[in-house]
C-alpha positions in Angstrom: 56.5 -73.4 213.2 56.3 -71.8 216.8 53.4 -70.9 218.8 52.4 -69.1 221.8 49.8 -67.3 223.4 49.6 -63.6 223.8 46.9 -61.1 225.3 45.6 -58.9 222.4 42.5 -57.0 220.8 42.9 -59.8 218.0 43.9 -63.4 217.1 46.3 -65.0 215.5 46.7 -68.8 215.0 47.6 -71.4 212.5 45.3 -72.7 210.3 45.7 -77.0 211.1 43.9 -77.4 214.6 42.5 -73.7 214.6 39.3 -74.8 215.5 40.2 -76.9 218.3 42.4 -74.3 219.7 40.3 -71.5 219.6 37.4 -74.2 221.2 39.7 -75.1 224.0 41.5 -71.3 224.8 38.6 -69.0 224.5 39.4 -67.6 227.8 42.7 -66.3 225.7 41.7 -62.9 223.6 44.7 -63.8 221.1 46.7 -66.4 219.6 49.7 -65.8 217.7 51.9 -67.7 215.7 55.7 -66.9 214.5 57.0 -68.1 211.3 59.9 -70.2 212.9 63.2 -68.3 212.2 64.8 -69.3 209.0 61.7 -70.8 207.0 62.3 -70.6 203.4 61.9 -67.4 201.9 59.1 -67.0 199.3 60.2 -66.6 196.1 57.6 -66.4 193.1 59.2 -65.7 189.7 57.4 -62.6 187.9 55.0 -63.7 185.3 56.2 -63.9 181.7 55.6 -60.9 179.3 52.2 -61.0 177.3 51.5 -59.6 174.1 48.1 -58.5 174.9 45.9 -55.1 175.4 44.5 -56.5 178.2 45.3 -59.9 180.4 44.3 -61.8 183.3 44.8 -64.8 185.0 42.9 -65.9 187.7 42.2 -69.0 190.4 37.8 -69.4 189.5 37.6 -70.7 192.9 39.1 -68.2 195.1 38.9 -65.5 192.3 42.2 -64.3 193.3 44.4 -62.2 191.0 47.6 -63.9 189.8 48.8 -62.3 187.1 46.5 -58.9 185.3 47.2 -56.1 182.7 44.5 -53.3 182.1 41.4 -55.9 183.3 39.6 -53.6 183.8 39.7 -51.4 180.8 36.4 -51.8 178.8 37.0 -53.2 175.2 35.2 -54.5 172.4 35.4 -58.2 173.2 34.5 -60.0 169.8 32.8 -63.4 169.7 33.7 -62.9 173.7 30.2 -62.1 173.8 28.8 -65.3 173.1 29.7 -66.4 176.1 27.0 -64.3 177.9 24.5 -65.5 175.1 25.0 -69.3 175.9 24.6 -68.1 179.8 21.4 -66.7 179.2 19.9 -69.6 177.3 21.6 -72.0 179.8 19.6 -69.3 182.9 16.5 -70.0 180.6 17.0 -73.8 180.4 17.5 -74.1 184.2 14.2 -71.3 184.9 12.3 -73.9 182.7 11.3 -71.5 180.2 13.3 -73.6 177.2 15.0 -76.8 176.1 17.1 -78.2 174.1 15.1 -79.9 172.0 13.0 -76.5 171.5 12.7 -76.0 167.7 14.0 -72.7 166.7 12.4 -71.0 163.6 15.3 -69.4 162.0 14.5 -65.9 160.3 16.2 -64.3 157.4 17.7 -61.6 159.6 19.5 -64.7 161.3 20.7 -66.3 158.1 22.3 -62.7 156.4 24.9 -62.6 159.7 27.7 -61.8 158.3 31.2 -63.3 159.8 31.5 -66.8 161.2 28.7 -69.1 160.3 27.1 -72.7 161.3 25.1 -72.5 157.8 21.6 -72.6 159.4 19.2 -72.0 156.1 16.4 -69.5 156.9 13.0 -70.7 156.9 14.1 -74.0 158.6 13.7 -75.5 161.7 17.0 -76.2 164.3 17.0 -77.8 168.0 18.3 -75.2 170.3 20.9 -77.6 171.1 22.2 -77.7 167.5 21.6 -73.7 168.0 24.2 -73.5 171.0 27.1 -76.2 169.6 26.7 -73.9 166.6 27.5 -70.8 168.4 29.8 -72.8 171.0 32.2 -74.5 169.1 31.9 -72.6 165.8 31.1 -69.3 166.9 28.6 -68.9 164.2 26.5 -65.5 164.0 23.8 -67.1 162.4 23.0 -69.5 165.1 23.7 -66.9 168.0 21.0 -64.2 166.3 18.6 -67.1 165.9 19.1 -68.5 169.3 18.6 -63.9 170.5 15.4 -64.0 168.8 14.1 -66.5 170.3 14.7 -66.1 173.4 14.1 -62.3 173.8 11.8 -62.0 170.7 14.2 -59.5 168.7 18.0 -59.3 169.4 18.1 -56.0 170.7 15.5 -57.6 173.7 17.8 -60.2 174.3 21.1 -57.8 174.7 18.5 -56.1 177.4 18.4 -59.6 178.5 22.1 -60.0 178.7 22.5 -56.7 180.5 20.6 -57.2 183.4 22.4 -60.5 183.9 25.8 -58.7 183.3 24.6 -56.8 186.0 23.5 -59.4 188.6 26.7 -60.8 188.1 28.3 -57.9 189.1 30.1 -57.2 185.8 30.6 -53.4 185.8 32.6 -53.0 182.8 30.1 -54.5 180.2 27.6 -53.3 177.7 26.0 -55.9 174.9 24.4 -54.0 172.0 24.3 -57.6 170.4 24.6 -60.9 170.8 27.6 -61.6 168.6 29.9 -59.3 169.3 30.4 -58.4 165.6 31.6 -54.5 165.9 29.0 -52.0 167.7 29.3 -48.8 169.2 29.3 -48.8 173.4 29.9 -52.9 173.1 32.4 -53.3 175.4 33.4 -55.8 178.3 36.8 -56.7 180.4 39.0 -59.1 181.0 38.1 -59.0 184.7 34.0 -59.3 183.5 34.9 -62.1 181.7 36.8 -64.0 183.9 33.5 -63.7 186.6 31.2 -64.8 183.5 33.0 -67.9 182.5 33.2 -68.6 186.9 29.6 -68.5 186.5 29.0 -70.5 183.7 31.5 -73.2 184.8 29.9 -73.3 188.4 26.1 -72.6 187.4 25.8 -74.6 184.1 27.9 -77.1 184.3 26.3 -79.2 181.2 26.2 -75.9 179.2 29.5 -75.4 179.7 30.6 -79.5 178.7 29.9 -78.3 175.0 33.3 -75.7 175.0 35.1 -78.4 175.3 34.0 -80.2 172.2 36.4 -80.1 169.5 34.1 -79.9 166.3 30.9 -80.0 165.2 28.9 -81.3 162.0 26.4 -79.4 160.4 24.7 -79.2 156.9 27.4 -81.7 156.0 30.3 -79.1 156.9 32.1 -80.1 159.9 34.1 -77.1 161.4 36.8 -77.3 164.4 36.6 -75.4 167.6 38.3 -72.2 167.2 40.1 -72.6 170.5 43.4 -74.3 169.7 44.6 -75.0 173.2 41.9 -77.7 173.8 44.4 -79.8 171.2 47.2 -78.2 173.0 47.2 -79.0 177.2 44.2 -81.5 178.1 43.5 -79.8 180.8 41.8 -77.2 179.0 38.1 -77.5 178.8 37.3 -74.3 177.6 35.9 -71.4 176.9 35.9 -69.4 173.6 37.9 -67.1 171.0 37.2 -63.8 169.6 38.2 -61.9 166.4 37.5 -58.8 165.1 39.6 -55.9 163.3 39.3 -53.4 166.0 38.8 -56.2 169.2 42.2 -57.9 167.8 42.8 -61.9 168.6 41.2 -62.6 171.7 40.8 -65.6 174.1 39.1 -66.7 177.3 40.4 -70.1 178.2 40.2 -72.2 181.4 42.2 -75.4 182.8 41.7 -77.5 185.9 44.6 -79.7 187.3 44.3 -81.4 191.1 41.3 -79.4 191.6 42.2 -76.4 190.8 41.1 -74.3 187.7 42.3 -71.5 186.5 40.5 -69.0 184.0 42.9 -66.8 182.0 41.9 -63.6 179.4 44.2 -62.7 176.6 42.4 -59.1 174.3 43.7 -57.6 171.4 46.4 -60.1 170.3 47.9 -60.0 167.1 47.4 -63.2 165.7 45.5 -66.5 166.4 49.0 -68.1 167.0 49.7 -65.2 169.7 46.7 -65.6 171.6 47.0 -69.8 171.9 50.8 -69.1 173.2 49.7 -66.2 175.5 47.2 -67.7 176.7 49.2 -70.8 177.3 51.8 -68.9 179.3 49.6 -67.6 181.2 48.2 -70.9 182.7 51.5 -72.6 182.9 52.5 -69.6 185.3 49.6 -70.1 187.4 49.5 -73.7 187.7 53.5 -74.1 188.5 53.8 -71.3 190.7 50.5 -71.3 193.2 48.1 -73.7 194.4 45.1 -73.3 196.5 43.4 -75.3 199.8 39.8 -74.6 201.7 41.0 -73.2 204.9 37.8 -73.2 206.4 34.2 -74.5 205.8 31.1 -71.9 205.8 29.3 -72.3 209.0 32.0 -74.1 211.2 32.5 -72.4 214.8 36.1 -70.3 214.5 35.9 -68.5 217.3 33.4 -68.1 220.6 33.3 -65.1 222.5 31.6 -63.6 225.4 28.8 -61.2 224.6 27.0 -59.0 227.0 23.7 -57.9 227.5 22.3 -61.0 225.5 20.1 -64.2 226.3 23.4 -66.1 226.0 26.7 -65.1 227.0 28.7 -66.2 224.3 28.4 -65.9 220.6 30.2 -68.2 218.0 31.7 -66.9 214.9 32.4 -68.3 211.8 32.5 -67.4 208.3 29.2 -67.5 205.4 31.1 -68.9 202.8 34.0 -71.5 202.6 37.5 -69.8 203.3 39.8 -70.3 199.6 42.9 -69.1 199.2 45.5 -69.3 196.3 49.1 -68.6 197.7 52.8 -69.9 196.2 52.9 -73.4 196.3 54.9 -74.6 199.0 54.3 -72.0 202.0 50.7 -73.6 203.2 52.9 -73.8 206.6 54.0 -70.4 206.2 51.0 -68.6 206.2 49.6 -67.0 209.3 46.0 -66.5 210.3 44.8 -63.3 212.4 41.5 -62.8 213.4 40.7 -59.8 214.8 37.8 -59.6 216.9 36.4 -56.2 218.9 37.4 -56.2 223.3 33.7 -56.4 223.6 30.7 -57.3 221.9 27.2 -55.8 223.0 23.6 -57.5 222.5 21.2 -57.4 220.4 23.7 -59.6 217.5 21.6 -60.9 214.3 22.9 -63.9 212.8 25.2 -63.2 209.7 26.5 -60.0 211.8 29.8 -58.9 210.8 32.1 -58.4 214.0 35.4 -58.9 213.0 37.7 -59.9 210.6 39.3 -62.9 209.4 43.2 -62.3 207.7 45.4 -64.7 206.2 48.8 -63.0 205.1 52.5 -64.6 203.9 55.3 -62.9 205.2 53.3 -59.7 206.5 51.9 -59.6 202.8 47.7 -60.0 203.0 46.8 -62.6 201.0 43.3 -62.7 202.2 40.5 -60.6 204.2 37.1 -61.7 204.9 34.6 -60.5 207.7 33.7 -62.8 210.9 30.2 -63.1 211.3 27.9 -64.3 214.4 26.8 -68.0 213.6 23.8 -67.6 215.2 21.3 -64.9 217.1 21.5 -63.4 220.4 18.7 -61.2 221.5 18.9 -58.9 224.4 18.5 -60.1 227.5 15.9 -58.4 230.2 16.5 -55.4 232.2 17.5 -57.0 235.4 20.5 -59.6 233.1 21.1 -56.2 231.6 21.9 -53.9 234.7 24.6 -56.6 236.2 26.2 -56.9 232.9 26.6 -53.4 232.6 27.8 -53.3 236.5 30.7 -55.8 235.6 31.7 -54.2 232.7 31.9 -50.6 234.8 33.9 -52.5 237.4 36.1 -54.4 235.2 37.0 -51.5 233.3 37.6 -49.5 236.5 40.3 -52.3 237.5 41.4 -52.6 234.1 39.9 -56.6 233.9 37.4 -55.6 231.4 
């Protein structure tokens, strides 16, 4: 890998040392590197064919797109849904509001569910943690409308409930009529929706989401299997759940971590249990043999200072909010290159968390990555007199072309 220095509007440098170097050259308005003639060309086989309506693979921590088929497109997504119930009562455990050990009354309406079943007998009292293993790892009805009225008094107040989290999560493709998924009209999700729910419920509710990967569960002396196969299959798989339903299909949301990376994949409307394990499968194998992923760069950590007129100070340090992950082909971490693109000038007053720039990561002129540069900290605008003599040097410098 060559570098050199070049006069520019933007930067470019490579990642190992980019700190330092942009610390000790920020008199330099650019940095650029060169891939080295000859480095090895990337070559990333095309994912395999999958028998699915709709798929998606994904890396949960940079949320980067490896493989996807129509993940967008809204569909009825089954037992899928349950997911967003145990989220909610996992958002209620943390807000205080319930417990496990909460007994849960369970009502006649609860015990007719029709479909999958944990048993529960009406008129009898269940822990809400029994509750959630029951709709977890057997995907019982029962349990999940017992577990919806509690919670939101009725089940219709609880899919209100699971809208408005749908929609702080920024889920745009889903709509919950009920907390089952069984078949309702306008009960759709997508693959992409899903794959952001099961990030959340990974990262948020970490204990909640321990339960997926439990492979059976014992209740009124009938001990049913999780439904998700592949936690038999690759032991990397902790999780998440399955889905059936005539008009849904096979379905599957399933998620795998190997040397700290973890991938969530989305098979809808499969044919078959069988076909949804093996998709499913091949979709993670892809992922995991193919790509890998590295922080780049912390949240808060000084990338770049630059001078900054009419302010208090006359520099400002840049920087990014949030941690800087990216997912790229395994093997070309050297070959990436790193371009960040600042403006010729920057002009006080500059809040902290101001975008001014832009941070780019690409692989053989192909963006991988784009994420704004922010001001680290505040500059306020400096007095008249700081003012006047800033804006006489920038006159002059532009005059002379030094600007």
């Amino acid at each position: 890998m060559r570098v050199w220095l070049r006069m520019n509007i933007y930067e470019t440098a490579s990642i190992d040392g980019l700190s330092m170097i942009f610390r000790c050259l920020s008199v330099f308005l650019a940095v650029a590197i060169s891939i080295q003639a000859g480095a090895a060309e990337v070559r990333v086989p095309e994912p395999p064919p999958i028998a699915a309506t709709s798929y998606l693979l994904i890396d949960a921590g940079s949320e980067q797109v490896l493989v996807e088929h129509e993940s967008n497109t809204p569909l009825p997504p089954a037992s899928l849904t349950k997911i967003m119930t145990s989220y909610v009562a996992a958002e209620e455990i943390e807000a205080g509001r319930l417990k496990l050990t909460d007994k849960v009354l369970i009502s006649e309406y609860a015990w007719k569910q029709e479909g999958s079943r944990t048993f529960v007998q009406v008129g009898t009292e269940v822990s809400m943690e029994d509750l959630l293993r029951g709709v977890i790892i057997q995907s019982g009805n029962d349990a999940t409308v017992a577990i919806a009225e509690h919670i939101g008094g009725s089940e219709d107040a609880f899919a209100e409930m699971m809208n408005k989290h749908a929609k702080s999560l920024g889920l745009t493709g889903s709509y919950f009529v009920n907390s089952t998924g069984l078949p309702a009209d306008g009960h759709v999700t997508t693959a992409w929706d899903l794959a952001l729910l099961s990030k959340a419920l990974i990262n948020r509710h970490p204990d909640s989401y321990r339960m997926y990967a439990e492979k059976s569960f014992h209740w009124n002396n009938i001990d049913q299997p999780n439904r998700n196969r592949l936690l038999w299959r690759d032991r990397s798989v902790d999780g998440v759940k399955t889905g059936h339903t005539e008009e849904a299909g096979f379905c599957l949301v399933a998620s795998a971590a190997r040397d700290g990376m973890r991938l969530i994949s989305v098979v809808m409307g499969t044919k078959d249990d069988n076909t949804r394990m093996d998709e499913s499968q091949k979709l993670l194998s892809y992922g995991f043999r193919h790509y890998e992923n590295r922080e780049l760069y912390a949240a808060d950590v000084v990338l770049k200072q630059s001078q900054i007129w009419y302010g208090e100070s006359d520099t400002i340090d840049l920087g990014l909010t949030k941690a800087a992950l990216l997912t790229y082909p395994r093997g070309h971490y050297e070959d990436l290159a790193v371009e960040l693109e600042v403006p010729k000038i920057l002009e006080a007053p500059l809040a902290a968390g101001a975008e001014v720039g832009m941070l780019r990561v690409s692989l053989e002129g192909k963006k991988l990555y784009e994420v704004p540069l922010v001001a680290l900290s505040e500059v306020p605008e400096a007095g008249a007199i700081s003012r006047f003599f800033d804006y006489i040097s920038l006159f002059f410098g532009e005059l002379f072309g030094d600007g």
